[in-house]
PAZAPA-4460 file (N, C-alpha, C; in steps of 0.05 Angstrom, whole numbers, plus 32768, in hexadecimal, padded with zeros to 4 digits):
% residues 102
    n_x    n_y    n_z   ca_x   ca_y   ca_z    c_x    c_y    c_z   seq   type   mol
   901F   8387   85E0   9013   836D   85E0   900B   8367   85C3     1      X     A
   900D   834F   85BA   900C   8346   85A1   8FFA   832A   85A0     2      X     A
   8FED   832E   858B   8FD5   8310   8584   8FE2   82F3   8597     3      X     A
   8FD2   82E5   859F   8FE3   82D7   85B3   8FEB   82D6   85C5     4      X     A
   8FFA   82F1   85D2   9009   82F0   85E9   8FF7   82E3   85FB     5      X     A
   9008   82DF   8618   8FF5   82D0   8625   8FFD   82E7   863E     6      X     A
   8FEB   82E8   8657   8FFC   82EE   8676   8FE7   82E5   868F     7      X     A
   8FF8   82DA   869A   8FEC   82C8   86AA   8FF9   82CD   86CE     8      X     A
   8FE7   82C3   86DA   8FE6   82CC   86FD   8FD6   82B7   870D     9      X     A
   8FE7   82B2   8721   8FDF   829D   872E   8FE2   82AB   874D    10      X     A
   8FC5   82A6   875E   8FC4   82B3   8777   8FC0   8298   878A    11      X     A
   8FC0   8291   87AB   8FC2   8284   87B4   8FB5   828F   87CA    12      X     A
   8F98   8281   87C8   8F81   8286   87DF   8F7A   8280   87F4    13      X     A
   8F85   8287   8812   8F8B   826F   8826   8F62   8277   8831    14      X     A
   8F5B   825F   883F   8F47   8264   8848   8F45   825E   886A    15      X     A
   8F35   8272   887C   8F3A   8270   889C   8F1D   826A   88A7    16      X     A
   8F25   825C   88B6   8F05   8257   88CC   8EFB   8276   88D5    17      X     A
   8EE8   8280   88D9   8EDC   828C   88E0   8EDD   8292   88FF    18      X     A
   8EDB   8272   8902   8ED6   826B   892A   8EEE   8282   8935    19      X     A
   8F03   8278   8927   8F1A   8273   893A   8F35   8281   8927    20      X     A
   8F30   8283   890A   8F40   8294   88FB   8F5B   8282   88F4    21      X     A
   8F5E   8265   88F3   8F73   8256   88ED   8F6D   8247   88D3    22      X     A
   8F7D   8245   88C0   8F83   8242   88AC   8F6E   822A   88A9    23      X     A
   8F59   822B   8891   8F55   8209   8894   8F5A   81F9   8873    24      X     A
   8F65   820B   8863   8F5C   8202   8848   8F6F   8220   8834    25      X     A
   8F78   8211   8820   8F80   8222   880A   8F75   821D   87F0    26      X     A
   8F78   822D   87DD   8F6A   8228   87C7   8F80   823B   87B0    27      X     A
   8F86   8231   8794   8F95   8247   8786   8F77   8250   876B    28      X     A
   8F89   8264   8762   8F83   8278   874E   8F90   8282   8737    29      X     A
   8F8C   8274   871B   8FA0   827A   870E   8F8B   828F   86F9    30      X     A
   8F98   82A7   86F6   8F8C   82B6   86DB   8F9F   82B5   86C3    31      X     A
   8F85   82B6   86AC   8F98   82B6   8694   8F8C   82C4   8680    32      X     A
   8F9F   82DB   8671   8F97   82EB   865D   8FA1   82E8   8638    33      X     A
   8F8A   82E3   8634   8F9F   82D7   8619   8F8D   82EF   85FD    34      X     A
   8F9A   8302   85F1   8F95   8313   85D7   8F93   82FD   85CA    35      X     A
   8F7A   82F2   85B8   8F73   82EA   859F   8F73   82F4   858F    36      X     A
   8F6C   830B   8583   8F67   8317   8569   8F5F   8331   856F    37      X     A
   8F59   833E   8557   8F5B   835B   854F   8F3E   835C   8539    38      X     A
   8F26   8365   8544   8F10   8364   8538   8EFF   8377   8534    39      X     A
   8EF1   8379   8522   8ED8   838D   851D   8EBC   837B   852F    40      X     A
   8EB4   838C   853C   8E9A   8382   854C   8E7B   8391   854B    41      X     A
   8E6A   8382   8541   8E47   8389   8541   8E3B   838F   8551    42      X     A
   8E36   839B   8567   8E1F   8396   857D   8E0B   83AF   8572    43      X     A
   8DF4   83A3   8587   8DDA   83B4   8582   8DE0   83DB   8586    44      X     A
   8DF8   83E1   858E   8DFC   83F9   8592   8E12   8407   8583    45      X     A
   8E18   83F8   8569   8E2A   8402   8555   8E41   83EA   8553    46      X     A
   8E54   83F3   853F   8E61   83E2   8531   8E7B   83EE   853C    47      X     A
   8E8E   83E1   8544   8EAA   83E7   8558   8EC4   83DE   8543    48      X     A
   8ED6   83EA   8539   8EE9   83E5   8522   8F02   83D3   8534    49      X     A
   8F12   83CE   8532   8F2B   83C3   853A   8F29   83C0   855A    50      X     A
   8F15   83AF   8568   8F16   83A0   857F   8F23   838F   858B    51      X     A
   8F31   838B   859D   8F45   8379   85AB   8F3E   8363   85BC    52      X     A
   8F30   834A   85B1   8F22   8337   85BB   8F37   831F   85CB    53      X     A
   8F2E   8320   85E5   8F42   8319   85F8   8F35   8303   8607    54      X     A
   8F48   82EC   8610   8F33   82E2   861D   8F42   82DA   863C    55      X     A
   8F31   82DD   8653   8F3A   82E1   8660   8F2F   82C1   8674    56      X     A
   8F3C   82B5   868C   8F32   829B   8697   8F3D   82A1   86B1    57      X     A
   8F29   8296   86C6   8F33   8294   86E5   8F2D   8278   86E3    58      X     A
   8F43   8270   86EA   8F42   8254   86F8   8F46   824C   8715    59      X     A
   8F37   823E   8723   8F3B   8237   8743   8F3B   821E   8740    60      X     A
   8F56   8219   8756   8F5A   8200   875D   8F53   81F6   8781    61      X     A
   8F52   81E6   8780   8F50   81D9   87A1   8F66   81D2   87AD    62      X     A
   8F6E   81CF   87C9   8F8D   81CE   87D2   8F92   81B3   87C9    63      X     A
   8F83   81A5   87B6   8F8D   8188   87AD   8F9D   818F   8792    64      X     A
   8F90   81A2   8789   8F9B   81A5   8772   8F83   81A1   8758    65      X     A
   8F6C   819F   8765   8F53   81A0   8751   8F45   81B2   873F    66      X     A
   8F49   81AD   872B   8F35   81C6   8723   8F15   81C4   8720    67      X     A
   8F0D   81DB   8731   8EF0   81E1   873D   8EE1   81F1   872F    68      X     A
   8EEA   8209   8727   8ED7   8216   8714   8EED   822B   8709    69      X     A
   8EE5   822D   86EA   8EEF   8239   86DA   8EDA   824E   86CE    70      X     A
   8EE6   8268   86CD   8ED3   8284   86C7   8EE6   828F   86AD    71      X     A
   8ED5   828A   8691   8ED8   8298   8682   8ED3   82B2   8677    72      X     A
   8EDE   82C3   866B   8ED9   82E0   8667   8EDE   82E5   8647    73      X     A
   8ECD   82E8   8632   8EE2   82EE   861D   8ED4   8311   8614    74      X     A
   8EE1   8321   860F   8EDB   833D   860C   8EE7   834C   85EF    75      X     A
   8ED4   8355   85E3   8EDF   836B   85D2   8EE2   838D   85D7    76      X     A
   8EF1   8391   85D8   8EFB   83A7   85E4   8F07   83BE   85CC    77      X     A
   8EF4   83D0   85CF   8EFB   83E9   85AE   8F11   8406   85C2    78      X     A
   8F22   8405   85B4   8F35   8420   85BA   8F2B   8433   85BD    79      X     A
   8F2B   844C   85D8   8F1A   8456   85E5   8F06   8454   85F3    80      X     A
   8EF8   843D   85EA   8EE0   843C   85F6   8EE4   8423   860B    81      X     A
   8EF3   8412   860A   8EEA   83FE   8625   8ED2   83DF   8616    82      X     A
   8ED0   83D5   8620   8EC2   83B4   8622   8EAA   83BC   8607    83      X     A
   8EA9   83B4   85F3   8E8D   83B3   85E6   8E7B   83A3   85E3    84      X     A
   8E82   838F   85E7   8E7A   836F   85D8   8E89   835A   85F4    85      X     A
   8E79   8346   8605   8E82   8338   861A   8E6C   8321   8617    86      X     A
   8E7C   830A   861D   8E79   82E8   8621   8E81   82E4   863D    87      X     A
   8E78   82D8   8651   8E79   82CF   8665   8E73   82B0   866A    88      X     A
   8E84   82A4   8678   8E77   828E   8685   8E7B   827B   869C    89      X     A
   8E71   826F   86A8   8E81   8266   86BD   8E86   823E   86B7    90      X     A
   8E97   822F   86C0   8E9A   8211   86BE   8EA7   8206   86DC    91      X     A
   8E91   81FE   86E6   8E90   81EC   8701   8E94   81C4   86F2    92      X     A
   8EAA   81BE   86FD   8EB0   81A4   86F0   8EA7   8198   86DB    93      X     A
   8EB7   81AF   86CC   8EB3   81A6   86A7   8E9B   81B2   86A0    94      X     A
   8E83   81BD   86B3   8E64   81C3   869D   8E68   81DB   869C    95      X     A
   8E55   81E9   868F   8E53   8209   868A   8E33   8210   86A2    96      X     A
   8E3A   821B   86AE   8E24   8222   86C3   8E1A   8239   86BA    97      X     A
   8E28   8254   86B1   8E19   8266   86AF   8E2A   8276   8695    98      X     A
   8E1B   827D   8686   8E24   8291   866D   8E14   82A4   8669    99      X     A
   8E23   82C0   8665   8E1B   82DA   8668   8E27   82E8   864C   100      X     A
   8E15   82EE   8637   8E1D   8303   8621   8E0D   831A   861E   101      X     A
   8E1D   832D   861A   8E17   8347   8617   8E2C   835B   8609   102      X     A
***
């Protein structure tokens, strides 16, 4: 994988009554992974050399075809060690409802 690449996945979420267990509603799911860059990263627990800052998005749609809420992820990630540095957030029709850094 190289700066840019992209890879992407689209799931298709049927939803059932409870009552009675017949279909009442679908909804899709598209993920998308996109490598940005190649970085040195600061956090309060040391300094991380050549990090792989990625950003990652769930998007859900409605069986209309709406988009409902979008969940961003963007992560720096150091070789061997796994996630160092993470941005979170969530967007319910266009706003930002919740953001999480650590």
């Amino acid at each position: 994988m190289k700066i840019g690449d992209v890879y992407a996945r689209e799931n298709v979420l049927k939803d059932f009554s409870s009552a009675d267990n017949t279909q009442v509603g679908e909804s899709k799911e598209v993920y998308t992974f996109r490598l940005l860059a190649v970085e040195d990263v600061q956090v309060p627990y040391g300094q991380f050399q050549d990090c792989l800052k990625t950003l990652a998005e769930w998007q859900t749609y409605d069986e209309n075809g709406k988009q409902y809420l979008n969940k961003v992820l963007l992560t720096w990630d150091a070789k061997g060690i796994g996630t160092v540095k993470g941005i979170s957030f969530i967007r319910v029709d266009g706003k930002i409802t919740d953001l999480i850094e650590g």
